[in-house]
N, C-alpha and C positions, 0 to 999 in steps of 0.2 A: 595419348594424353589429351583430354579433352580442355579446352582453353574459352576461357570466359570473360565478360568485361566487368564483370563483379562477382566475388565469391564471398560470403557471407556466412561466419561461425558462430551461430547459435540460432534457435528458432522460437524464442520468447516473442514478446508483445513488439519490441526495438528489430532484432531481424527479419520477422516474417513481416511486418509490415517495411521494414527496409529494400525487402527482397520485391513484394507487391510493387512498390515504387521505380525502383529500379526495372523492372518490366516495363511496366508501364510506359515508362519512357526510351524503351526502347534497346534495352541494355540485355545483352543475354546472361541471365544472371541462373548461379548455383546455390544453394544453402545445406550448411552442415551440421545435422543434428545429432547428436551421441545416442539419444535414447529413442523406444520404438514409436512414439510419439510426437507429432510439435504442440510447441503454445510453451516449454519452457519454464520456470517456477509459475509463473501467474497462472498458464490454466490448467498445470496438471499440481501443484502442491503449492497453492500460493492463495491470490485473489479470488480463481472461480470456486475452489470447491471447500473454501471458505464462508464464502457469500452465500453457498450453496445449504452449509449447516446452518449457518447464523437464522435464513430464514428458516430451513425446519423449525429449530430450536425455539423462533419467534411465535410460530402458529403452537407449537405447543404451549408455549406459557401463556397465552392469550385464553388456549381453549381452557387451563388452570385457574387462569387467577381473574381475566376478564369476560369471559365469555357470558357469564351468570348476570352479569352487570346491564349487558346488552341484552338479556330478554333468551337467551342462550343455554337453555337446558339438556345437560346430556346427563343421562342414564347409565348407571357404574363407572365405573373409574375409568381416568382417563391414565394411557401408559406411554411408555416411551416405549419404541421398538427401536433399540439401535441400529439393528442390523439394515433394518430396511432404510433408516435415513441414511449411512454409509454407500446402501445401493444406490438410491438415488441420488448422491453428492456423484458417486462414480462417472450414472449415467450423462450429468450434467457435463462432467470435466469429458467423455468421450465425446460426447457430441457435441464441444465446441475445439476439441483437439482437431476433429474430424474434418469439422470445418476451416479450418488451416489448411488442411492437408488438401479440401478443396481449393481453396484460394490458389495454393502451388500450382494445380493441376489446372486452374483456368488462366490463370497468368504464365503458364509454360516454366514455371520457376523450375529447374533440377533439386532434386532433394536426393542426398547422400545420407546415409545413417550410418553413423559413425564417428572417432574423435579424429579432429580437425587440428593438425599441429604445421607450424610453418619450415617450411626443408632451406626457404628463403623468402627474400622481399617479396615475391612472383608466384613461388612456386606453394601450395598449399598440399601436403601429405594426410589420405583418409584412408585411415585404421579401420574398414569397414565391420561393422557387426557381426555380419554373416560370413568373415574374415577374408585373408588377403587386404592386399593396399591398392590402395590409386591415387595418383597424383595429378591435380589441377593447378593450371594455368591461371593468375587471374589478372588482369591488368589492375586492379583495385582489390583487395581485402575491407571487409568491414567486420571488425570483434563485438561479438555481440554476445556470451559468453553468460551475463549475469552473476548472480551471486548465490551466494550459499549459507546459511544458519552460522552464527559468532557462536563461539563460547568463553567460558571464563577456562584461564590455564587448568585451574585445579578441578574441575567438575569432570568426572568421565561418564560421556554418555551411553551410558548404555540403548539407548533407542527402546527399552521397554519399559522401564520403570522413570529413568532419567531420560528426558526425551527434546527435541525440538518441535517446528510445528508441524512437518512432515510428519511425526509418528502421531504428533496430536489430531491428526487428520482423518484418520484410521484406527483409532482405540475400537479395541472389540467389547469391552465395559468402561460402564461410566465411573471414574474416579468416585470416592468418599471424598476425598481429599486433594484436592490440587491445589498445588502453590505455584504459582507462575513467577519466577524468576525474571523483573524487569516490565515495569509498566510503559511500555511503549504500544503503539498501534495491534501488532499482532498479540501480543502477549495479555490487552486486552478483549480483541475480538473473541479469540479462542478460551478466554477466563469465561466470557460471556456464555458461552456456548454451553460449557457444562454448570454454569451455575445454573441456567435454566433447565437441564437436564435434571438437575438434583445435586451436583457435588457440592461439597465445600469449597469456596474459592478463594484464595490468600496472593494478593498480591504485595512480592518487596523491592522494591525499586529503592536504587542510590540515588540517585537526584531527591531534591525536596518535594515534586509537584509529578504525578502521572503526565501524557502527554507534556514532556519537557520541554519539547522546540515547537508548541503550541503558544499561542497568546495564554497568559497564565488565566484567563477570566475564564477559557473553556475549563481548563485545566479542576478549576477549583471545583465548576459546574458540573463536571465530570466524575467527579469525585466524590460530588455531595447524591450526584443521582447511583450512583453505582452500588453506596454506601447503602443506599436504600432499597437498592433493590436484594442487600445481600452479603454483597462479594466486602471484602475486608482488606482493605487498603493501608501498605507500611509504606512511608516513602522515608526518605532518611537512613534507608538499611543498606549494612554494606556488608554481601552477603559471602563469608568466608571459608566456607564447607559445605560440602552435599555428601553425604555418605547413605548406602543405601545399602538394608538388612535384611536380604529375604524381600515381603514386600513392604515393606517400612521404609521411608527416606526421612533421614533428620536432614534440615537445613536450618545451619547457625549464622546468625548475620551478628553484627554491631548496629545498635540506635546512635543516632545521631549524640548522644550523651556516650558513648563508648558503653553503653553496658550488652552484655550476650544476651541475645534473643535467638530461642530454639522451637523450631515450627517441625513436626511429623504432618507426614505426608504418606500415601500410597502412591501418589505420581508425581514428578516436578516438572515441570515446563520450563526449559532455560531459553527466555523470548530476550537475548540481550544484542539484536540488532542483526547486518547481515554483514559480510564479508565479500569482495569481488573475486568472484570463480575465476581464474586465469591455468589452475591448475594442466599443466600438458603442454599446455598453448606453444612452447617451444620459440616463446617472441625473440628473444637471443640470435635465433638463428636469423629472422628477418632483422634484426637491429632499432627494434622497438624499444624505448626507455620506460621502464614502470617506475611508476611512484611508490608511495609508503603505502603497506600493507597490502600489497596485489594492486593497488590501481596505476591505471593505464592511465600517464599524462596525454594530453591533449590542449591543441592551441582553439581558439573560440569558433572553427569549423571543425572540431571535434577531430582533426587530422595527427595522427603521433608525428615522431620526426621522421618518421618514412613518409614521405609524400604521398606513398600511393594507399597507407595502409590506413587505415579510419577506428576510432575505436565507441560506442555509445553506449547509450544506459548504465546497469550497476556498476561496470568495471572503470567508469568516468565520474569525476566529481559531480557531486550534488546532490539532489534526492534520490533513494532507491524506489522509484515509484514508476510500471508500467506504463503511465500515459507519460510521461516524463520521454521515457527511452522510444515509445510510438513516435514522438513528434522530433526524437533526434536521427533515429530510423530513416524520416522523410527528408530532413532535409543535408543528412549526408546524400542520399539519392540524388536530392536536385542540385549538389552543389559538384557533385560528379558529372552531371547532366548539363552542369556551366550557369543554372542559376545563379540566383541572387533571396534563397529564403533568408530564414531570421528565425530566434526563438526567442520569447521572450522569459527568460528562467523567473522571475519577480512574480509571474504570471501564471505557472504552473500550481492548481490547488490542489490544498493536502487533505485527506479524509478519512475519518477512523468509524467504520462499519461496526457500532456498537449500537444500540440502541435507548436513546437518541443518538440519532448520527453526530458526527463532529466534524466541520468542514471551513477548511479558514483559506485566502490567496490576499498576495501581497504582505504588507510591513505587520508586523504584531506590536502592539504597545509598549511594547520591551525596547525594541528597534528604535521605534520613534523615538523617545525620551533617551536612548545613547547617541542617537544620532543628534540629538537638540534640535529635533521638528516639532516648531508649535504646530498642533493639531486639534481637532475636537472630535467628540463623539457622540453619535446617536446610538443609543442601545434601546430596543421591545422584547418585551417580553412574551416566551409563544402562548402563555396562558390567558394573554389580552385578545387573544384570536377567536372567533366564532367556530372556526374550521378547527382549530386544536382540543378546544371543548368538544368538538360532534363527536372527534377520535377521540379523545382521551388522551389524548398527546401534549400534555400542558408543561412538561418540564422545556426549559432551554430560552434559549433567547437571539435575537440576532442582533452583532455588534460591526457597526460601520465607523471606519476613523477616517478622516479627512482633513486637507492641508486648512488650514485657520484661515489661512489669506485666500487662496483660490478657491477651498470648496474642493478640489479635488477627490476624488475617494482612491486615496492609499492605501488601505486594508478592510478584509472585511472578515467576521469572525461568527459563524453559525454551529448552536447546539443545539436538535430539537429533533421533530418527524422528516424525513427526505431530505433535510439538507444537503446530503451528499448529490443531490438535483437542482438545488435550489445555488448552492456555488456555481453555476456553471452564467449566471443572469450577473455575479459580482463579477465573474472572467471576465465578459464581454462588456460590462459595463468599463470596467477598467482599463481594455485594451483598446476603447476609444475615447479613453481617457476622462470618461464622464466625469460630474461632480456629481454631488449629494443633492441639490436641487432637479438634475437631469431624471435621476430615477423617481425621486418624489413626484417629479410631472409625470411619469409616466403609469397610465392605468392599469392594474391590478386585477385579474378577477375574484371576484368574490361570492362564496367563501374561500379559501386560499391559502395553504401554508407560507405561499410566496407572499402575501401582505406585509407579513414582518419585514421583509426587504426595503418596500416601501415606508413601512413605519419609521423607521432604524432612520432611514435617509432623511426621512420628513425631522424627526428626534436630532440630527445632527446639527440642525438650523431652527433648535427650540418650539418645533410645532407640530410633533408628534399629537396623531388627530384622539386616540384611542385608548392613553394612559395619563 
């Protein structure tokens, strides 16, 4: 029985960077993964080989619909070759799995392939793949486990016609018809993806507003760009059958007025959130307490009531968001290692890979005003930009809110080109607590989609130089 000072069950974005760290510091550390891969939902059916079609999908619609604009003449038609953008999403998600697998191998991590269930506090039992069992030692356990696709009770997935976003990943044809079930982040990246392909794209969402736990100003923007580009947006629906005929899917919802709405479909996407994977896990035996719906309690060092057992990412409150679970990864590590990290959760930004991107950190407008913070706000718009005019990138805007009395910058709320780059200047700003004045002073290159930031800031202390 091989004995380790941390053994670590799952190999997402939270444990293999959990595992890196733990190295690092000098820990002999194991990680346990079920499938023949690492990287976890994020880089084998999640983020990367999402991000991976979105741009396909984006160079095709450009060479469509803008290309001719720019001076850009192509000769017969332009197609879509599924098969080959599938291959290339593949190649992407291999060679950054791969690259995991080197990180192991330079940091001496062990890697077991296999499911990972606990025999006790100590003792960790692997089901290995290639079969037979083994059991590890570990002075510390960290669950790193992730999540898995929600559904609604009465939908049964079939994975071919009725599907999640793992099957939406790998369509071998592009839908006529896709209705995506649930406007949330995934549910619109991947609406995105085949509306640009050609499908029809229908989204019905119960909440009032797409992107719900968004500032509602993106939300609207979002809606109104989407709208345009196409895709057909229900929010108010509450979606109470999916039945599917041959390849026909009806799906019948209620409008917010109770009356029946009936949408045919050839495929349905049910994008209605994720779920904490604990399935196996056997935490009973170690004397782990779960929370409501598979999650793992945990106290603000991310520790269950087993002292020695640790739990992060999806299977722990908060966001389901890989850089989320990266930076709890770390600093379970360092706090094994007898540190003193910190995270800041207020801190961590949210971002929806649609194009324009959508990217907001800190309090949303909503917050403020229940919380009863005078605040203000500077909002630009990216059409005021020199740099968004060269691209074409005119839709979105950047919105900065800050405390009335100090100037502080409390949130900050971006819809436009690279925002999803361009959050990362509001993080840093924020985590040293800047005000709105601190970024306004600070120089800008230009031309620049980042200018808006500075706008935004200049705008929240009425001297927006450029509208």
């Amino acid at each position: 029985m091989s004995t380790y000072d941390v053994v670590i069950i799952g190999s997402g974005p939270g444990g293999y960077v959990a595992a890196i760290r733990c190295a690092q510091l000098g820990m002999k550390t194991a990680i346990i993964e079920k499938y023949s891969t690492l990287g976890g939902t994020c880089l084998n059916v999640g983020c990367i080989p999402s991000k991976a079609l979105l741009d396909s999908s984006h160079h095709y619609d450009d060479a469509v619909k803008h290309f001719e604009e720019h001076g850009i003449e192509i000769t017969g038609e332009v197609k879509v070759n599924l098969e080959q953008m599938m291959s290339r999403k593949s190649t992407v998600v291999s060679q950054t799995c791969d690259g995991v697998k080197f990180l192991m191998d330079k940091n001496k991590v062990d890697v077991f392939e296999g499911v990972g269930s606990f025999k006790d506090a100590t003792h960790i039992l692997v089901d290995k793949t290639e079969g037979g069992q083994e059991t590890l030692e570990a002075k510390h356990t960290i669950i790193a486990t992730g999540s898995k696709p929600s559904n609604l009770p009465f939908i049964n997935l079939d994975k071919e016609r009725v599907i999640t976003s793992t099957e939406a990943l790998k369509l071998k044809e592009i839908p006529k018809h896709l209705v995506v079930i649930g406007g949330g982040v995934i549910g619109l990246e991947l609406g995105q993806v085949y509306k640009r392909l050609g499908s029809e794209v229908t989204v019905v969402e119960f909440m009032d507003r797409i992107i719900p736990t968004m500032d509602s100003a993106l939300s609207k923007e979002l809606n109104k760009v989407l709208k345009k580009q196409g895709m057909k947006i229900n929010a108010s629906h509450k979606v109470k059958s999916v039945e599917r005929n041959g390849d026909e899917i009806t799906i019948k919802a209620d409008d917010k007025k109770g009356n029946e709405v009936e949408f045919k479909a050839d495929y349905c996407l049910v994008s209605v959130g994720r779920r904490p994977f604990t399935d196996g896990l056997n935490a009973d035996a170690a004397g782990v307490k779960m929370g409501e719906r598979g999650m793992i309690e945990v106290n603000d060092h991310l520790q269950t009531n087993v002292k020695n057992i640790y739990a992060i990412g999806d299977v722990v409150r908060g966001a389901m968001l890989a850089h989320k679970a990266e930076e709890e990864g770390t600093m379970v590590a360092e706090l094994i290692a007898g540190q003193k990290p910190h995270i800041n959760y207020n801190l961590i930004p949210g971002v929806v890979y649609t194009w324009p991107e959508v990217s907001a950190v800190g309090k949303t407008e909503e917050e403020l005003k229940d919380a009863g913070i005078d605040y203000k706000e500077g909002k630009f718009p990216m059409r005021a930009l020199g740099r968004s005019r060269a691209s074409g990138d005119t839709d979105g805007f950047v919105k900065i809110l800050t405390d009335a009395k100090t100037d502080e910058v409390l949130g900050v709320h971006m819809i436009g080109a690279r925002v999803a780059d361009l959050i990362a200047e509001a993080v840093t700003a924020m985590e040293f607590r800047a005000s709105a004045e601190d970024i306004a002073r600070m120089s800008h290159a230009h031309p620049t989609y980042a200018e808006a930031v500075k706008e935004a800031a200049m705008a929240a202390n009425d001297r927006a130089m450029h509208i």
